[in-house]
C-alpha atoms as an extended CHARMM CRD file, in Angstrom:
* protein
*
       230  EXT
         1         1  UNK       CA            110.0870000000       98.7180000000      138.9230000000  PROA      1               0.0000000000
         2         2  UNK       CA            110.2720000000      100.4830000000      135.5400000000  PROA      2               0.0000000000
         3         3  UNK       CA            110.3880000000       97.4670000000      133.5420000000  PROA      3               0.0000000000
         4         4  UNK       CA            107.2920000000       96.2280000000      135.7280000000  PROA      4               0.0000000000
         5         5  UNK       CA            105.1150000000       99.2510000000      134.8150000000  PROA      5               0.0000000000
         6         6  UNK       CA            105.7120000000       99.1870000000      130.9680000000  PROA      6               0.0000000000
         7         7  UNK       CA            105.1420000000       95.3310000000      131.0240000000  PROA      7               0.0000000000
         8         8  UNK       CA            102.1100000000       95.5010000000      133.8740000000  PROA      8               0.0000000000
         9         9  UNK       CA            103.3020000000       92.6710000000      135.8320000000  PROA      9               0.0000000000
        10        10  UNK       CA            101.7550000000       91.2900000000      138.9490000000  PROA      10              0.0000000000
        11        11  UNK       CA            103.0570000000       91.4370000000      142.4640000000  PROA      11              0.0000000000
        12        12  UNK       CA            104.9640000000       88.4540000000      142.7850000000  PROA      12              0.0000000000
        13        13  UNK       CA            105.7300000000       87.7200000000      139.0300000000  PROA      13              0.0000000000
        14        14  UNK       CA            108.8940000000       86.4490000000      138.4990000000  PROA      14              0.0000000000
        15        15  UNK       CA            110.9400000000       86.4430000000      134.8260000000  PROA      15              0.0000000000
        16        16  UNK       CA            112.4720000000       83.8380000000      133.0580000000  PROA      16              0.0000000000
        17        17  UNK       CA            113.7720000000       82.4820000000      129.7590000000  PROA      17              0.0000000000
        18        18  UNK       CA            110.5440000000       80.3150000000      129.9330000000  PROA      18              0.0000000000
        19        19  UNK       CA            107.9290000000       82.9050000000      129.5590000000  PROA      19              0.0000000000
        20        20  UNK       CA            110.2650000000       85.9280000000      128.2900000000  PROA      20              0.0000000000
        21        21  UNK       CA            109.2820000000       85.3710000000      124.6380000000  PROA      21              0.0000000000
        22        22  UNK       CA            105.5100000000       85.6770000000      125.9250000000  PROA      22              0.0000000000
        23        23  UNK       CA            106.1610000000       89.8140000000      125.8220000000  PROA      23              0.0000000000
        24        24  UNK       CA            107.0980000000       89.7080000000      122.2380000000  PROA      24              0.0000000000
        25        25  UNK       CA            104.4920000000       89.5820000000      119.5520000000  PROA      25              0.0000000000
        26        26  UNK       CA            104.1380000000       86.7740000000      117.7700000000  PROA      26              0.0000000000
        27        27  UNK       CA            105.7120000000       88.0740000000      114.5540000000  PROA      27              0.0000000000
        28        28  UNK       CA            108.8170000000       89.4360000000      116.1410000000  PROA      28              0.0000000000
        29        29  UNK       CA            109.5190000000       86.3300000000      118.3840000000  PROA      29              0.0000000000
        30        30  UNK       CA            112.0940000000       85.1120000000      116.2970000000  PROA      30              0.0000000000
        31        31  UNK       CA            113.6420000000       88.7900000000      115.8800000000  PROA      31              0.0000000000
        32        32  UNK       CA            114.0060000000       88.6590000000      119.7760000000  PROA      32              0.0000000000
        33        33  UNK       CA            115.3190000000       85.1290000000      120.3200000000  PROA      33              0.0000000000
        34        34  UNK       CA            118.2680000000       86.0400000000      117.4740000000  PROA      34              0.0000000000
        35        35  UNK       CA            119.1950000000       89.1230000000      119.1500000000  PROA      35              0.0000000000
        36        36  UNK       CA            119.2830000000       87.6300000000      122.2200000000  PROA      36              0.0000000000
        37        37  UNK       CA            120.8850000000       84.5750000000      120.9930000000  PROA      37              0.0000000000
        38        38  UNK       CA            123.8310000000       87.3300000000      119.3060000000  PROA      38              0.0000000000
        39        39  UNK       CA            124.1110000000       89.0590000000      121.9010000000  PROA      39              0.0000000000
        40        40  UNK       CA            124.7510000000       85.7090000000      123.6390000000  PROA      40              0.0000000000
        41        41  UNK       CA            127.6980000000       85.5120000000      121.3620000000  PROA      41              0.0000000000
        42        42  UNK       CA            129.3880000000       88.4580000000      121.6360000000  PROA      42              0.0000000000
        43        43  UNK       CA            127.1740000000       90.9690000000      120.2090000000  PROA      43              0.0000000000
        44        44  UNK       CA            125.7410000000       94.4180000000      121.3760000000  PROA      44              0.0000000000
        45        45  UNK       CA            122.3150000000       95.4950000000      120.1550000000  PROA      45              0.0000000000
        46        46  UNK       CA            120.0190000000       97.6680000000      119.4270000000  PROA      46              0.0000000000
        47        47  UNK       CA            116.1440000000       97.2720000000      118.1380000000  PROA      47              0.0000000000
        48        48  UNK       CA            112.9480000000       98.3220000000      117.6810000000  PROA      48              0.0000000000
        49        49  UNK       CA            110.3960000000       95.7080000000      118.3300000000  PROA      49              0.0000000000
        50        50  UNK       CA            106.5230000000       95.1440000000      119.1390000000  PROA      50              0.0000000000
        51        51  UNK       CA            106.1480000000       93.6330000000      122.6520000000  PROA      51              0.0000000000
        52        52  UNK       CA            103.3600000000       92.4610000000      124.7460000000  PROA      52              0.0000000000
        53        53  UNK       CA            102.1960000000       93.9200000000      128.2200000000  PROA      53              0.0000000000
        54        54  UNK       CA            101.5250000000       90.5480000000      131.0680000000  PROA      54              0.0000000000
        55        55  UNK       CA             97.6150000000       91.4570000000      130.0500000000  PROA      55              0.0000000000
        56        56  UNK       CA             98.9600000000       90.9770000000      125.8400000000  PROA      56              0.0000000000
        57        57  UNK       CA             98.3120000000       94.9770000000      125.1920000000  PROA      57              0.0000000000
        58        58  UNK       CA            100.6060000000       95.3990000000      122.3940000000  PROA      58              0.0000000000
        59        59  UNK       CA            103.3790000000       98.5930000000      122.4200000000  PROA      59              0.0000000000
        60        60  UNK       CA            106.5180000000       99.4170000000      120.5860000000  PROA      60              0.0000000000
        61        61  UNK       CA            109.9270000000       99.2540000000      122.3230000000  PROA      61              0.0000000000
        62        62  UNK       CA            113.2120000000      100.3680000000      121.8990000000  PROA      62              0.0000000000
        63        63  UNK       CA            115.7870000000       97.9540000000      123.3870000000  PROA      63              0.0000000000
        64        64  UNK       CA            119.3410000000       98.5450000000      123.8440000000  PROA      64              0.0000000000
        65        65  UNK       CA            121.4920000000       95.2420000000      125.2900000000  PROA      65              0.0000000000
        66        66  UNK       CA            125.2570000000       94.3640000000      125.7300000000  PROA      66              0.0000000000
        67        67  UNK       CA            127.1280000000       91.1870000000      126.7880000000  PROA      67              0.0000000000
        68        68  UNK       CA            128.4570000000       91.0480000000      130.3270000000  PROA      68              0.0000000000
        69        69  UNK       CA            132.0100000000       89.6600000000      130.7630000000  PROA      69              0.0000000000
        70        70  UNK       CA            133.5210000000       87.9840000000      133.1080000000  PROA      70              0.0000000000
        71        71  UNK       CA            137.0660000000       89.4400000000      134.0110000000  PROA      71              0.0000000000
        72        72  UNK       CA            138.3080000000       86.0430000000      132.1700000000  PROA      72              0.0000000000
        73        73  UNK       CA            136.0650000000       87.4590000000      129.0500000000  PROA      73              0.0000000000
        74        74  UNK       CA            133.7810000000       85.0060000000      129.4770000000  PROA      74              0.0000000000
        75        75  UNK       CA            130.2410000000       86.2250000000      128.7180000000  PROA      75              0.0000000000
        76        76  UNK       CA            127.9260000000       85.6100000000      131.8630000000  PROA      76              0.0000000000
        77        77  UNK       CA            124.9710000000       87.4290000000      131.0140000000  PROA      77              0.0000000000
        78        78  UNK       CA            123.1410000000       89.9060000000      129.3200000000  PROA      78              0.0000000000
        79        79  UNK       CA            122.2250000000       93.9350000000      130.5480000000  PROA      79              0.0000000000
        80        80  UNK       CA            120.3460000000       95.8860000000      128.5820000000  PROA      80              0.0000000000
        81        81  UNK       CA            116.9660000000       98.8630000000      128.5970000000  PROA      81              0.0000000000
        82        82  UNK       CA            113.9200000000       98.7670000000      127.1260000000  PROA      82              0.0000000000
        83        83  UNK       CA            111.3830000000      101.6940000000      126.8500000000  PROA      83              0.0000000000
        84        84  UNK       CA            107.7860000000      102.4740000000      125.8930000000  PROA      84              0.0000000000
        85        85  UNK       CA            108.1580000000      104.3830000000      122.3970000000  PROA      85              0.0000000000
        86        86  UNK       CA            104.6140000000      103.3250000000      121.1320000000  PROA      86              0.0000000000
        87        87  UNK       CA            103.7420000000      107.1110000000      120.5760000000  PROA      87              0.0000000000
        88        88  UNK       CA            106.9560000000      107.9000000000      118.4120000000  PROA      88              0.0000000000
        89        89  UNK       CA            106.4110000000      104.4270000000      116.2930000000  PROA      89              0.0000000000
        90        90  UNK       CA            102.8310000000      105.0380000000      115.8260000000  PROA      90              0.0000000000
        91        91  UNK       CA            103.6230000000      108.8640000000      114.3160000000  PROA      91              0.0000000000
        92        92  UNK       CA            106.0990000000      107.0820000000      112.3230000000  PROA      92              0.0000000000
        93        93  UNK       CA            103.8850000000      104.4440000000      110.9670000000  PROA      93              0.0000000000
        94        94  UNK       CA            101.5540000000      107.0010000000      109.5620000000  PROA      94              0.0000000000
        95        95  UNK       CA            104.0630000000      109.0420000000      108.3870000000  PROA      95              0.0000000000
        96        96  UNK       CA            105.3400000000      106.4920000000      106.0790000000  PROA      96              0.0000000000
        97        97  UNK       CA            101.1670000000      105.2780000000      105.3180000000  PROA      97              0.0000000000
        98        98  UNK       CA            100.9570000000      108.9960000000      103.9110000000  PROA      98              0.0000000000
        99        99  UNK       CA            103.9810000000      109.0350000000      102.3660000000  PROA      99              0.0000000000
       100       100  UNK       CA            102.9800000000      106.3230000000      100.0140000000  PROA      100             0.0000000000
       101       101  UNK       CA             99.8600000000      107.9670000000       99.6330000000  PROA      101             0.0000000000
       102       102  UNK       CA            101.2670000000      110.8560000000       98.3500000000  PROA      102             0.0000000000
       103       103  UNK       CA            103.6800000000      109.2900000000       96.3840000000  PROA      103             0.0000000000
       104       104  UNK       CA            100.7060000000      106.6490000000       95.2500000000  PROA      104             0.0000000000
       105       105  UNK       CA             98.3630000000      110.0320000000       94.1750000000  PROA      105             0.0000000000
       106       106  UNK       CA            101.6580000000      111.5900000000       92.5690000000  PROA      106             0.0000000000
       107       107  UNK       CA            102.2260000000      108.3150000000       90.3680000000  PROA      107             0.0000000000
       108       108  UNK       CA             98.5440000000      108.3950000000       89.1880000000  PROA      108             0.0000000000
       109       109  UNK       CA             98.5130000000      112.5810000000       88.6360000000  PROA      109             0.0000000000
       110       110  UNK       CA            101.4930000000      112.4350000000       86.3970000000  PROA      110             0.0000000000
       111       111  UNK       CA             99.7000000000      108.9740000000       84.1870000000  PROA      111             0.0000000000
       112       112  UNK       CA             96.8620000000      111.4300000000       84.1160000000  PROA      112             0.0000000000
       113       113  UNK       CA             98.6580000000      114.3730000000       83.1300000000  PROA      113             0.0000000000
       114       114  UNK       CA            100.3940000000      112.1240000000       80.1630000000  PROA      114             0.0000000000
       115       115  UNK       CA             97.2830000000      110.7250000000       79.0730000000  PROA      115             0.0000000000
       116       116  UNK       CA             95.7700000000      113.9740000000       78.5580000000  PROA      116             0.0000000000
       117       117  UNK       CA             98.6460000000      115.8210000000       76.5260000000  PROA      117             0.0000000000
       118       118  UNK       CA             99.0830000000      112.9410000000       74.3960000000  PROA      118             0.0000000000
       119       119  UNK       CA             95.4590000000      111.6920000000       73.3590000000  PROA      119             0.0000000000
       120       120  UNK       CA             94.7570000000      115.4840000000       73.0680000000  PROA      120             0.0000000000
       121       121  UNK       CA             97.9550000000      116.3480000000       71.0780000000  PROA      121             0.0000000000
       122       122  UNK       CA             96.7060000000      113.4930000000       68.3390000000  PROA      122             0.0000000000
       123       123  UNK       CA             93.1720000000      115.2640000000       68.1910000000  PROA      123             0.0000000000
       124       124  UNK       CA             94.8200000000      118.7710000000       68.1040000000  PROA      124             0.0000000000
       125       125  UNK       CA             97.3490000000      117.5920000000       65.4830000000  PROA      125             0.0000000000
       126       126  UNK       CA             94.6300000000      116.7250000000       63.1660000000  PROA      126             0.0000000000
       127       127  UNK       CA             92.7760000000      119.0880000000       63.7450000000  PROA      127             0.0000000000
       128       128  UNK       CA             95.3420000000      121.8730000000       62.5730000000  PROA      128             0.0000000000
       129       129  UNK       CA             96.2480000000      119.3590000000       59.3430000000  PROA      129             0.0000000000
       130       130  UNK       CA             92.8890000000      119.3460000000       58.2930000000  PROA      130             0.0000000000
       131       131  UNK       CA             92.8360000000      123.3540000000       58.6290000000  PROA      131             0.0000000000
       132       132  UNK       CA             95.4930000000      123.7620000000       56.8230000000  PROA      132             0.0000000000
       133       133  UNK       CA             94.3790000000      121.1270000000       54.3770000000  PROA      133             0.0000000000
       134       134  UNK       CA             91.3020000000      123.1330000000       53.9780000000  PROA      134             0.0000000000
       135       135  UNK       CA             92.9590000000      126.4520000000       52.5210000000  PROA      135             0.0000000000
       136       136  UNK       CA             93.9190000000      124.6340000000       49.2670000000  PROA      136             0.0000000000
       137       137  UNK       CA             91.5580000000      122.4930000000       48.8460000000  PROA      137             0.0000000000
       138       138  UNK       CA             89.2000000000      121.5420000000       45.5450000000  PROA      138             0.0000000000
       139       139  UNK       CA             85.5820000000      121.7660000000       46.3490000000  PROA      139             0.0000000000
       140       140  UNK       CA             85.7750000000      117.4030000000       46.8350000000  PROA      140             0.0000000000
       141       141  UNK       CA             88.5170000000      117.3940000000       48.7450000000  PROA      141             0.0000000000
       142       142  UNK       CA             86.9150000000      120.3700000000       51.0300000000  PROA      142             0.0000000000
       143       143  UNK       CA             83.3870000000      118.0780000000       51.4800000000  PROA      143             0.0000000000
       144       144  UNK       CA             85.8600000000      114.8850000000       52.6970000000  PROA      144             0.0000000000
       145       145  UNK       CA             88.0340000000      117.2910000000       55.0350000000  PROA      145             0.0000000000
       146       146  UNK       CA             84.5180000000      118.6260000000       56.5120000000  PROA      146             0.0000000000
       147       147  UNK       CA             83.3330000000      115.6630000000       57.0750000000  PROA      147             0.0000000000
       148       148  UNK       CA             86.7090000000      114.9810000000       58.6520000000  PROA      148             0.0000000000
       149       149  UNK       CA             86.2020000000      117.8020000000       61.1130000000  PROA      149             0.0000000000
       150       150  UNK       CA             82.9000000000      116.1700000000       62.6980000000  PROA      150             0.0000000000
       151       151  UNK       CA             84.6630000000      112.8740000000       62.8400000000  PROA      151             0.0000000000
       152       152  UNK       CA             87.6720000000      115.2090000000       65.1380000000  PROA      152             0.0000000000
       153       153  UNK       CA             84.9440000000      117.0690000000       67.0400000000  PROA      153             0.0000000000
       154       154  UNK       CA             82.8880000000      113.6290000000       67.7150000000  PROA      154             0.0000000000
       155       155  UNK       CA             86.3680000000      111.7630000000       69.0540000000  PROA      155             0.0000000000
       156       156  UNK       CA             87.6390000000      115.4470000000       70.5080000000  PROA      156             0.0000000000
       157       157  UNK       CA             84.2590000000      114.9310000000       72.9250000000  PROA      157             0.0000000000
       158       158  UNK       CA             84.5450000000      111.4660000000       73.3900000000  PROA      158             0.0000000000
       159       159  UNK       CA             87.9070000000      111.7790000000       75.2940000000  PROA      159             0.0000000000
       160       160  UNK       CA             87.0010000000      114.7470000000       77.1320000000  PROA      160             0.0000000000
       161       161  UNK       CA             84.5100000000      112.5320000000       78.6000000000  PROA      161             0.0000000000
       162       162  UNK       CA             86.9770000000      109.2050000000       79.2520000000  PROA      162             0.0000000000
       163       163  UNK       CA             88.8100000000      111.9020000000       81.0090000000  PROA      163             0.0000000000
       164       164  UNK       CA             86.4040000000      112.6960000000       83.1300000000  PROA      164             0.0000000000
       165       165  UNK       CA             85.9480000000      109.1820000000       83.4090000000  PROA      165             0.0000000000
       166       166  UNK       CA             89.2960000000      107.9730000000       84.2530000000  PROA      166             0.0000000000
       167       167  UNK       CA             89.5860000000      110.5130000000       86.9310000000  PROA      167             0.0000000000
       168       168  UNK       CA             86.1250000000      109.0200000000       88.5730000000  PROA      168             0.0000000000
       169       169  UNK       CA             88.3030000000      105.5070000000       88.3300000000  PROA      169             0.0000000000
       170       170  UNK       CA             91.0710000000      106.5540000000       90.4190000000  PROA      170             0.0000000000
       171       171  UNK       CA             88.7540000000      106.0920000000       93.2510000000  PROA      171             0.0000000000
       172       172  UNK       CA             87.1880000000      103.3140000000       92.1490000000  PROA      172             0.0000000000
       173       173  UNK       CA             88.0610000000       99.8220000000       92.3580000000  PROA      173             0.0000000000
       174       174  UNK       CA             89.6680000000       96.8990000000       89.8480000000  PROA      174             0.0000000000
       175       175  UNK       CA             85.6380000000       95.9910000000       89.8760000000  PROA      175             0.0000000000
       176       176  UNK       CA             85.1780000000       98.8610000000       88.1160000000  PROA      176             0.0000000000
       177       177  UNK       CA             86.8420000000       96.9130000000       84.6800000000  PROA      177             0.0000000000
       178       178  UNK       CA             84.8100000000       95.5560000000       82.0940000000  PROA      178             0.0000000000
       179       179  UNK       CA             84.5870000000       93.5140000000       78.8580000000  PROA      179             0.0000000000
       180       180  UNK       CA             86.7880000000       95.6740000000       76.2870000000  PROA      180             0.0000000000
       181       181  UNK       CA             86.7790000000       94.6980000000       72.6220000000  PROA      181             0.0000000000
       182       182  UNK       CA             89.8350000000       95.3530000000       70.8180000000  PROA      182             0.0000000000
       183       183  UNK       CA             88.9620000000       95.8470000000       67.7470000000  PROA      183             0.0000000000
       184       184  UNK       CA             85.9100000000       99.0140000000       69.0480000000  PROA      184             0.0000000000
       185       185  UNK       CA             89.1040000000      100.2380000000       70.3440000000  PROA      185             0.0000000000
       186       186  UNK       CA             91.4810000000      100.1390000000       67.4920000000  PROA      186             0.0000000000
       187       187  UNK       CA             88.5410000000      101.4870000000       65.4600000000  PROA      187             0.0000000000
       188       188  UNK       CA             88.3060000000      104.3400000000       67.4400000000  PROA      188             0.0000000000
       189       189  UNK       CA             92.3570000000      104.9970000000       67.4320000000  PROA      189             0.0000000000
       190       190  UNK       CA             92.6310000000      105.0980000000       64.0500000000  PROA      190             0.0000000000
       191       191  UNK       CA             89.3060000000      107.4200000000       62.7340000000  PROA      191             0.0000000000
       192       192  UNK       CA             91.4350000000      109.7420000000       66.2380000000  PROA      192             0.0000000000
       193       193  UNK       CA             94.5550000000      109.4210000000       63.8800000000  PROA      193             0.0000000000
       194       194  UNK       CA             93.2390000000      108.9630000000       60.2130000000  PROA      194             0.0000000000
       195       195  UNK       CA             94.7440000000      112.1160000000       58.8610000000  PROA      195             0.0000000000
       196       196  UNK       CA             98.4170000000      111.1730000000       59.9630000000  PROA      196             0.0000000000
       197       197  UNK       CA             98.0170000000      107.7910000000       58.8500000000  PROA      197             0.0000000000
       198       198  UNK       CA             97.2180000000      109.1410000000       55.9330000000  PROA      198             0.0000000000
       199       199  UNK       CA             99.8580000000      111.3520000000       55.8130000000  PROA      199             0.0000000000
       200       200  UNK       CA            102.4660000000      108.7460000000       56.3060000000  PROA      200             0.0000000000
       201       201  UNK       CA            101.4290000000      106.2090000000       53.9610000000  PROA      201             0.0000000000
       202       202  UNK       CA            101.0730000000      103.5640000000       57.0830000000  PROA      202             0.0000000000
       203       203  UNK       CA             99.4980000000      100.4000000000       56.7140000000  PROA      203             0.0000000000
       204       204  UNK       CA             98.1300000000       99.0840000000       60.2270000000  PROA      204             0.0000000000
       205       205  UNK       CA             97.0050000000       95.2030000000       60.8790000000  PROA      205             0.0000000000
       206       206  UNK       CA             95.5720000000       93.8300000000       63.5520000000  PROA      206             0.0000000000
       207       207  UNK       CA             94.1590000000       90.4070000000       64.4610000000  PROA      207             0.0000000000
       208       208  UNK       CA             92.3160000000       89.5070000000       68.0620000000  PROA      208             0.0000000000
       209       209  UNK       CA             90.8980000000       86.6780000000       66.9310000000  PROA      209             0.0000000000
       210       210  UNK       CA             92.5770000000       83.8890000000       69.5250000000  PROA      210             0.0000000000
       211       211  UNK       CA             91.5220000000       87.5690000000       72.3460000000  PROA      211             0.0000000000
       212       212  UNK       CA             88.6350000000       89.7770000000       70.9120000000  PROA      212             0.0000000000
       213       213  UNK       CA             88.0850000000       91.0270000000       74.2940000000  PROA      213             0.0000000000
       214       214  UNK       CA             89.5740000000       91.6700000000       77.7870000000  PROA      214             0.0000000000
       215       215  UNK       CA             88.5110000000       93.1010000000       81.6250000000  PROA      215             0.0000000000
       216       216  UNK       CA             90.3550000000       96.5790000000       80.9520000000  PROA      216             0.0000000000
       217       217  UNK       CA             89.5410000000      100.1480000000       82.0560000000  PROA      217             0.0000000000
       218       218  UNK       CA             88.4690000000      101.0160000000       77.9930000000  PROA      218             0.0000000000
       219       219  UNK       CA             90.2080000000      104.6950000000       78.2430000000  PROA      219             0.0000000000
       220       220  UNK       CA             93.5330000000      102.9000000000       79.3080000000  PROA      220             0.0000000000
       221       221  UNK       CA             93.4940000000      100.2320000000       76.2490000000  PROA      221             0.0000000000
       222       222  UNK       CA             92.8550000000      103.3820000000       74.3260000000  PROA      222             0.0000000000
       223       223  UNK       CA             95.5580000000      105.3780000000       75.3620000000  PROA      223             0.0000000000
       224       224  UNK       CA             97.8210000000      102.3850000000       75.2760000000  PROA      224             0.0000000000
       225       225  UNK       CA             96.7000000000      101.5420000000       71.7020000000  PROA      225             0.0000000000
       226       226  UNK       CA             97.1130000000      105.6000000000       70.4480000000  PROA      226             0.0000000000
       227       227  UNK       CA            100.6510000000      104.9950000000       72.0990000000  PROA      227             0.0000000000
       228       228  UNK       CA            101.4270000000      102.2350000000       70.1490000000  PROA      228             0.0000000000
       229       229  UNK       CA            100.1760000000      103.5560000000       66.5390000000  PROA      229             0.0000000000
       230       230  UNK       CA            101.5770000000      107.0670000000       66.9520000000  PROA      230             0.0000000000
């Protein structure tokens, strides 16, 4: 009588092998007809699996089975339970939706967080050289370093404002790319990082001739290139 509730049988309706797999969804049929072709065999089970009421309302079950034997251990038959547990499954379902939300929102705060303290270490890093530049400094040098210090300020803004854009992005979709030019980019980098590469006596090359340009969030192919030159 049980078994008739869950499944809302009709009066009269009698089970079989032949319409058995009908209360199974569709994508767990074949779950069902192994386990019941195991336990067959000699082996106990117990699943969870997404049935179908006699009207094809889906629910969640948990069903326990074990192997009758004969007293010549011969396996007649099957016995086994089944009950509703759609309101347990469903709680776990969006338990584990959430959970890769949060973990999803975690992955894209900590890119954020190491975006920002490295693009804003370069600018801060040149910024104190060129201060300290500026304290022994001829009068020529002192007009190139002040110069310098607009060119920091001007970049300083610019990625306070991919930052705000970047965090606008992480709500936004892959639609939201668009045609990046590599070598804007790079130009950018290295004015951000002129004073250390001047410092270090680096040489940089580049050549995007065969791919001037690509669909790319442009903060990312920024950070990416900084990465790559510092």
């Amino acid at each position: 009588p049980e078994a008739r509730r869950i499944l809302r049988t009709p009066k009269g309706f009698i089970p079989s092998l032949r319409n058995a797999m009908g209360f199974f969804a569709a994508e767990y049929q074949d779950l069902a007809a192994k386990t019941f072709y195991e336990c067959g065999s000699g082996k106990s089970f117990s699943v969870v699996i997404k049935m179908l009421t006699y009207d094809k309302q889906p629910f969640w079950a948990k069903a326990i089975g074990t192997p009758i034997y004969s007293e010549h251990d011969e396996i007649l038959g099957i016995q086994g339970v089944f009950q509703d547990i759609s309101l347990e499954k469903i709680k776990e379902l969006n338990l584990e939706k959430s959970l890769r939300t949060i973990e999803s929102q975690n992955s894209r705060m900590f890119n954020f967080a190491y975006i920002v303290s490295h693009n804003l270490r370069s600018h801060a890093s040149n910024l104190n050289l060129t201060m300290e530049l500026l304290k022994d400094a001829s009068v020529e040098d002192e007009k190139d370093l002040k110069n310098n210090l607009f060119k920091i300020s001007d970049s300083l803004n610019a990625t306070v404002e991919h930052l705000n854009e970047i965090v606008s992005a992480q709500n936004k979709s892959l639609k939201e790319k668009e045609p990046v030019h590599f070598s804007e980019i790079l130009k950018s980098v290295l004015n951000t990082l002129s004073l250390r590469i001047r410092e270090t006596g680096a040489d940089v090359f580049s050549e995007f001739s065969e791919v001037p340009t690509i669909e790319y969030v442009p903060f990312y192919l920024e950070s990416i290139l900084m990465n790559l030159i510092s």
